[in-house]
N, CA and C atoms as a LAMMPS dump frame, in Angstrom:
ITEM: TIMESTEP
0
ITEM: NUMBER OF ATOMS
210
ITEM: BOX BOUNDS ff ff ff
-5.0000000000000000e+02 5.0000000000000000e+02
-5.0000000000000000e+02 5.0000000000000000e+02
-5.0000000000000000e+02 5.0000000000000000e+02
ITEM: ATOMS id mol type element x y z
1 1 1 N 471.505 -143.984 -288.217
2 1 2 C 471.162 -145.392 -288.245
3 1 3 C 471.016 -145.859 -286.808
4 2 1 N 470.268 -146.47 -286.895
5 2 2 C 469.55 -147.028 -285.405
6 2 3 C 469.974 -148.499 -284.827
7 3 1 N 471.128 -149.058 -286.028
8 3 2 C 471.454 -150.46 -286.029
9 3 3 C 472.392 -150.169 -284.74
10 4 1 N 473.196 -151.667 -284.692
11 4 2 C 474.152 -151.947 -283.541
12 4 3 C 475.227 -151.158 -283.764
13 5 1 N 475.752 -151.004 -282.533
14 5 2 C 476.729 -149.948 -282.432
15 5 3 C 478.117 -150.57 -282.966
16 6 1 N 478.213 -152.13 -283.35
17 6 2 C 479.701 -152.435 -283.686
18 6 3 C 479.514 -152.869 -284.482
19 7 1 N 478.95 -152.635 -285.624
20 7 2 C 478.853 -152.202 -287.063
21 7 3 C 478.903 -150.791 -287.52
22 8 1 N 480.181 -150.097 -288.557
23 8 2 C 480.16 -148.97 -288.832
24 8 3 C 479.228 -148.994 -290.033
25 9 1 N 478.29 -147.907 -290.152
26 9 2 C 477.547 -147.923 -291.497
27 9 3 C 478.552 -147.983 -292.891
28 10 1 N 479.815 -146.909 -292.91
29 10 2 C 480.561 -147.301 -294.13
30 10 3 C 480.841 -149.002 -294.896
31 11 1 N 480.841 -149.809 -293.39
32 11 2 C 481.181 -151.433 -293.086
33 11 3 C 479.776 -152.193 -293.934
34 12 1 N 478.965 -151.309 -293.823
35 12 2 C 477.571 -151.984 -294.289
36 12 3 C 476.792 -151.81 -295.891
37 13 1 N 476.503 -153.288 -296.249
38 13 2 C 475.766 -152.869 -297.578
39 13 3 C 474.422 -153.284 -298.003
40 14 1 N 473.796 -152.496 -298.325
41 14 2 C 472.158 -152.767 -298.436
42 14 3 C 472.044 -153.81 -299.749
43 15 1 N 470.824 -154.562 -299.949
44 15 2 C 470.964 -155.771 -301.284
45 15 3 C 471.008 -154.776 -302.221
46 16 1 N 470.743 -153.582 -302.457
47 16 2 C 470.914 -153.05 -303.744
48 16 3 C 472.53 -153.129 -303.991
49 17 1 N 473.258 -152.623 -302.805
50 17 2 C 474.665 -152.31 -303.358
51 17 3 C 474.635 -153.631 -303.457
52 18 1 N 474.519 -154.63 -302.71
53 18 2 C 475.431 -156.232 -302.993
54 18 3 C 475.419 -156.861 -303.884
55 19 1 N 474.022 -156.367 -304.91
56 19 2 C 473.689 -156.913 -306.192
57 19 3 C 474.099 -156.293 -306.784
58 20 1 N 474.808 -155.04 -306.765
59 20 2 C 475.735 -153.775 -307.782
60 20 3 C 476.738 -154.778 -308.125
61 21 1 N 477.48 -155.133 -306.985
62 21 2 C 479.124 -155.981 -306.69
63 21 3 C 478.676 -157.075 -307.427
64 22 1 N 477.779 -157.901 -306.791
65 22 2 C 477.678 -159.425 -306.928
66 22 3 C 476.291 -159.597 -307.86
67 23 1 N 476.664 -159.524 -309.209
68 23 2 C 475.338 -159.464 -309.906
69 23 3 C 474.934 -160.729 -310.149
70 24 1 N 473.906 -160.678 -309.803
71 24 2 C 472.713 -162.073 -309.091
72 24 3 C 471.113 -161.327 -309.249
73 25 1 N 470.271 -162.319 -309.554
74 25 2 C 469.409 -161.911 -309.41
75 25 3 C 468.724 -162.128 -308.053
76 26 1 N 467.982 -161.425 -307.033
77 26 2 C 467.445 -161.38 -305.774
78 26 3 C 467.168 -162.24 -305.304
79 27 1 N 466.332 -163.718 -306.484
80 27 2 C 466.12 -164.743 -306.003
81 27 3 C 467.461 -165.802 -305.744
82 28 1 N 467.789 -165.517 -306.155
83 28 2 C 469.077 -166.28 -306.577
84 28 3 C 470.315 -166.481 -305.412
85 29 1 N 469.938 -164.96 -304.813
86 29 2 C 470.717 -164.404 -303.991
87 29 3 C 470.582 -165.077 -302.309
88 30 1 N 468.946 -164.737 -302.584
89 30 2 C 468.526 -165.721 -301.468
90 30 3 C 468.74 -167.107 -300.687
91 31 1 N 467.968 -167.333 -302.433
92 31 2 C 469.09 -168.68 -302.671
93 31 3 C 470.338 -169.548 -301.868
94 32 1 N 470.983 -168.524 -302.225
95 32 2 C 472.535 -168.531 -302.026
96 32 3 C 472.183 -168.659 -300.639
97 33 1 N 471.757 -167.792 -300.005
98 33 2 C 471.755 -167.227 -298.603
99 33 3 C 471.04 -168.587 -297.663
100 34 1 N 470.279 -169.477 -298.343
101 34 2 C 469.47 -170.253 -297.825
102 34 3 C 470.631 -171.454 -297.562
103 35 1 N 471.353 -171.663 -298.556
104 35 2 C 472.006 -172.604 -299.114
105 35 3 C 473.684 -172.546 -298.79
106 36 1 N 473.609 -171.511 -297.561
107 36 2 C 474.99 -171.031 -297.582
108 36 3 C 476.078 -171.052 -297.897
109 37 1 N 475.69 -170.819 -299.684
110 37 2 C 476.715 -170.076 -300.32
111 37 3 C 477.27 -169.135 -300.35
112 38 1 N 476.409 -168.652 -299.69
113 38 2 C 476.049 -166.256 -299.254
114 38 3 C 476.693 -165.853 -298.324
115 39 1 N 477.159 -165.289 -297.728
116 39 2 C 476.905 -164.51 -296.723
117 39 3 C 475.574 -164.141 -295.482
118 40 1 N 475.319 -164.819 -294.802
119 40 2 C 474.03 -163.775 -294.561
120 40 3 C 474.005 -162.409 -293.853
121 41 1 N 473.148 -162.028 -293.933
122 41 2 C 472.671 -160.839 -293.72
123 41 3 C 472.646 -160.611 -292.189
124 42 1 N 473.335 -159.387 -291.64
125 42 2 C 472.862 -158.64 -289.996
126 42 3 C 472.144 -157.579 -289.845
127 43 1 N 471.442 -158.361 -288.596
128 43 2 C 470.038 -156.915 -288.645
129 43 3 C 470.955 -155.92 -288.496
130 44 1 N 470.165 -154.547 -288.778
131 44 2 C 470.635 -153.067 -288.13
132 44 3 C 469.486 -152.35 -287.956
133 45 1 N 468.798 -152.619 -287.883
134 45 2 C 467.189 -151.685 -287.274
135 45 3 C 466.113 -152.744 -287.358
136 46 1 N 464.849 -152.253 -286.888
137 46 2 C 463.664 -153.308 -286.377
138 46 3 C 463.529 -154.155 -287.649
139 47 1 N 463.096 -153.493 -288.985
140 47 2 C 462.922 -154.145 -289.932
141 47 3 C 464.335 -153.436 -291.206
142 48 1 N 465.173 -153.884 -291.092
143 48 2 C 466.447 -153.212 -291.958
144 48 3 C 467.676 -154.502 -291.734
145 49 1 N 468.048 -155.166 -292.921
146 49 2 C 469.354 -155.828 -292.853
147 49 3 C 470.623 -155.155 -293.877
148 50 1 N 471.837 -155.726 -293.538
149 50 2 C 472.697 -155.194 -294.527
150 50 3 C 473.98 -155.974 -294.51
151 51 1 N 474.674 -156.077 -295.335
152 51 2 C 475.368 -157.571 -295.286
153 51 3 C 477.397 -156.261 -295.067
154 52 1 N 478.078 -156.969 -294.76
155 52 2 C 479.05 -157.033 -293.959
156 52 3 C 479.778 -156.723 -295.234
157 53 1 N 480.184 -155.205 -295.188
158 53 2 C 481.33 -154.913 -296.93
159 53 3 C 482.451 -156.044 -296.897
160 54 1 N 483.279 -156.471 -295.698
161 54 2 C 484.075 -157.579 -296.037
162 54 3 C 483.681 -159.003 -296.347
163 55 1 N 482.284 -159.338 -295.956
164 55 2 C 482.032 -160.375 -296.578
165 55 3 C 481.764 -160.635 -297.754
166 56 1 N 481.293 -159.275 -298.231
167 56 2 C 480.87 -159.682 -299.76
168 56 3 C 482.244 -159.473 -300.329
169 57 1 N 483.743 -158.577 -300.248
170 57 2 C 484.569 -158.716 -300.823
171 57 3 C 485.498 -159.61 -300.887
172 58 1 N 484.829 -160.734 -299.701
173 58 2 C 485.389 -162.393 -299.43
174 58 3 C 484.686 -162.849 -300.428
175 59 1 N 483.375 -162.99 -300.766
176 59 2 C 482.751 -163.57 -301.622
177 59 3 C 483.405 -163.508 -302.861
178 60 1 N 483.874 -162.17 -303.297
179 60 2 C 483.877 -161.763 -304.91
180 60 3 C 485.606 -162.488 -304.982
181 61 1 N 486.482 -162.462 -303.796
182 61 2 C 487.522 -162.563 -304.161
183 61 3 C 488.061 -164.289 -304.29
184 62 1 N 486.771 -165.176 -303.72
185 62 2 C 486.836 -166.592 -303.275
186 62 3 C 486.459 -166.749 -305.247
187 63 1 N 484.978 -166.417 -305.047
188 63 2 C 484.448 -166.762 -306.923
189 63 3 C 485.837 -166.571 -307.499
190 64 1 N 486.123 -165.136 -307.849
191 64 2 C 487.237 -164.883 -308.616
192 64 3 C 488.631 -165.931 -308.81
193 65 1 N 489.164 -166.68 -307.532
194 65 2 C 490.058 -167.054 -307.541
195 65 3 C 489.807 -168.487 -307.581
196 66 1 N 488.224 -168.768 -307.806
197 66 2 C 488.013 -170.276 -308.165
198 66 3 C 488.133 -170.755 -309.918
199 67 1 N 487.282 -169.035 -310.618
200 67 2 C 487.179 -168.809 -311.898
201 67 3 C 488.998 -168.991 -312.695
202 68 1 N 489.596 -168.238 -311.698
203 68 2 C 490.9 -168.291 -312.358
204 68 3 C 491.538 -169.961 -312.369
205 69 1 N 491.307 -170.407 -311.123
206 69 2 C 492.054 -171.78 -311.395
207 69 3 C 491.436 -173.1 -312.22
208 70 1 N 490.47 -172.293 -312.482
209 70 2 C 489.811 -173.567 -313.617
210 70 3 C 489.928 -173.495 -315.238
């Protein structure tokens, strides 16, 4: 990988995995991303992004613990 050096690739997830975790549809996701609900996305090559494995497991664990208290 050709991305920045202080990002480990294990650390990194492409929208396929993030939509594995966080099932959303792409637009939706964007969405989110526009609207910063999301996370956004860090480059790692000229044309290549990939979103931050702890942010999305901030994401899933924020939803989760909003779902529970309601």
């Amino acid at each position: 990988m050709d991305g920045n050096p202080k990002y480990h690739a294990s650390s990194l997830l492409r929208l396929s995995e993030v939509l594995r975790r966080f099932p959303v549809s792409k637009s939706s996701w964007w969405a989110g991303i526009k609207d910063q609900r999301y996370p956004a996305p860090v480059k790692i090559g000229k044309r290549a992004i990939a979103w931050l494995e702890a942010d999305i497991d901030e994401l899933i664990r924020q939803c989760h613990s909003v779902s529970r208290s309601s």
